[in-house]
C-alpha positions, 0 to 999 in steps of 0.5 A: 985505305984506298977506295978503289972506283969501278964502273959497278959503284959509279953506276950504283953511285948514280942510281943512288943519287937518282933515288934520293932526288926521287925521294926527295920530290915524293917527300914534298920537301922542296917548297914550289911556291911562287910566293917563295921566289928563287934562290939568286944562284937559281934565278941566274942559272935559270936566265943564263940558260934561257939567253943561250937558248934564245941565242943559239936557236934564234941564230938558225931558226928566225927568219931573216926578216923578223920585223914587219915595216907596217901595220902594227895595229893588229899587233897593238890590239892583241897586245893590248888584250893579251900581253899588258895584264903582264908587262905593263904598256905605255901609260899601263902599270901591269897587274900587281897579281900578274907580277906576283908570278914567279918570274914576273914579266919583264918591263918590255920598254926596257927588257926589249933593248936586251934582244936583236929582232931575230931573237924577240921572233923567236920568244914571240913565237916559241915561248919560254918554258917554266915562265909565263910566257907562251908560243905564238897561238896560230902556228902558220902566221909568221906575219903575225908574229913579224908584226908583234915583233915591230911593235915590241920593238918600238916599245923603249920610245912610244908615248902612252897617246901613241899607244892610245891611237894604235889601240882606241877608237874614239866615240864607239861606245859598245864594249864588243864593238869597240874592241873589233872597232880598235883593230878594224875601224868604227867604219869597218874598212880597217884603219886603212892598215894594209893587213886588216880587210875590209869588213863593210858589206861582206856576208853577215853569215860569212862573218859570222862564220868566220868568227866561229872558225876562229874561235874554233881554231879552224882558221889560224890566226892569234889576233882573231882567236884571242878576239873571238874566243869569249864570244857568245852565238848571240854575240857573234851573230850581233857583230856580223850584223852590224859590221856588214851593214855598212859600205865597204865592199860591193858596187865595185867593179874589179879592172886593171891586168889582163891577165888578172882578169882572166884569172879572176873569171875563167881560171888557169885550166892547165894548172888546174886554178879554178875562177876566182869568181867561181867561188868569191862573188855575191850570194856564195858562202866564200867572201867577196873580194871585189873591192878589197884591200889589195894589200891584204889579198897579196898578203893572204895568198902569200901566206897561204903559198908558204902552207905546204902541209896542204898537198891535197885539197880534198883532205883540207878543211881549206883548199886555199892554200892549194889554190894560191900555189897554183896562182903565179907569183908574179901575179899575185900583187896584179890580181890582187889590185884588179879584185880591189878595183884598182 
């Protein structure tokens, strides 16, 4: 006897299957325990197809220039409070509970030697679904995740003492100082790292406010979310405090270009580029550059030219990233060494 097929019973056929699979998720049936692990024809299928995702977008999406050349302070702090739990560190066993997950995290001294640069940008910043593994927490800080990806990158060879001096301050004794002090020195001017600002002399209450913004998600950076996310009213203002009593910014006197010069006190009027001094000077609720780092006021405006999401500065909880597009490229870096005083 000869089953002869139509498209009404292939279709009856799939609607068929279709209610069994539903049935078989309502029944309860299928054990979703991490505890019960995967099949090995699951675990397969599963990284096989996770490699060719990462492959296949990486290729088209990552920047050519996924791994930052310094600074790799900032990302060893946050991956310090963030990512050993998981994968373990230099000198750092991860979690038994961490690894009791389903998949566990791989061993990044020797899971990171299986990517290319582009790809370890793209899983840093996307993350994984049905793991662990989560998107980079500030959507517009490709430099962030640049740096995180020059870190893991030399993850394979870095001695637990090399990890210690990228992550520890010695003689600071205060648990919450300590963990800003990790990142940003035990005498705030930010281990001399070209991305890390100078904290020394700031505004108590700029400082203060800029780590409820933080914590709020109002300004955009995964390192400083992550620090500030567990920080009590009392602690932040206690932070602000302490890290703005001491020198660092403030009896500097911004010189060099010109040009810069004219920048930083009347504006560019055509462009409609109001006076740096106009908003960042003693005594505004805008932080003072004078005396920053210059690297790290490049980096800034740099970063906030890339936001073209911005269009209109009246609809923005920050007019910066309007400001800084109106700021010539070609002196952004002058500018820059002039508020530092250099």
């Amino acid at each position: 006897m000869t089953i002869r097929i139509t498209w009404a019973r292939a279709a009856a056929a799939i609607v068929g299957l279709a209610l069994a699979g539903l049935l078989f998720a309502w029944s309860g049936v299928f054990n979703i325990a991490a505890s019960s692990g995967h099949w090995k024809i699951t675990d397969w299928f599963l990284h096989w197809t996770m490699r060719n995702s990462v492959r296949a977008h990486a290729a088209f999406s990552a920047p050519d220039d996924p791994k930052a050349k310094e600074g790799l302070v900032s990302a060893a702090g946050l991956f310090k409070a963030s990512c050993a739990s998981c994968h373990g560190a230099p000198g750092v066993r991860p979690l038994p509970v961490m690894q009791a997950a389903t998949p566990p995290a791989p061993n990044l001294s020797i899971n990171a030697r299986q990517w290319t640069d582009k790809q370890i940008f793209w899983i840093l910043k996307h993350g994984v679904k049905y793991t662990g593994m989560p998107g980079w927490a500030a959507k517009d800080r490709d430099d962030e995740v640049r740096r995180m990806v020059a870190f893991v990158r030399l993850l394979p060879e870095m001695s637990p003492a090399t990890y210690r001096s990228l992550t520890e301050v010695p003689g600071v004794t205060d648990a919450k100082i300590a963990t800003c002090a990790g990142c940003h020195g035990a005498d705030r001017r930010g281990r001399g790292q070209p991305d890390m600002p100078v904290l020394g002399g700031q505004s108590p209450a700029y400082l203060r406010a800029a780590l409820e913004a933080y914590a709020t998600g109002k300004r955009q950076s995964a390192v400083m979310a992550n620090a500030a996310a567990t920080l009590t009213p009392e602690d932040m203002t206690r932070l602000a405090d302490h890290f703005a009593a001491m020198s660092g910014i403030g009896g500097v006197t911004p010189s060099g270009s010109t040009a810069a010069a004219r920048i930083d006190r009347e504006g560019l009027p055509k462009v409609q580029l109001p006076a740096c001094s106009s908003c960042h000077a003693p005594g505004k609720p805008y932080p003072v550059l004078a005396g920053q780092r210059a690297s790290y006021i490049a980096q800034r405006l740099r970063n906030w030219r890339g936001d073209e999401t911005v269009v209109d500065a009246r609809k923005s909880q920050s007019t910066m990233p309007v400001i800084a597009r109106r700021i010539p490229e070609d002196m952004i870096d002058p500018l820059a060494q002039y508020l530092a005083g250099r």
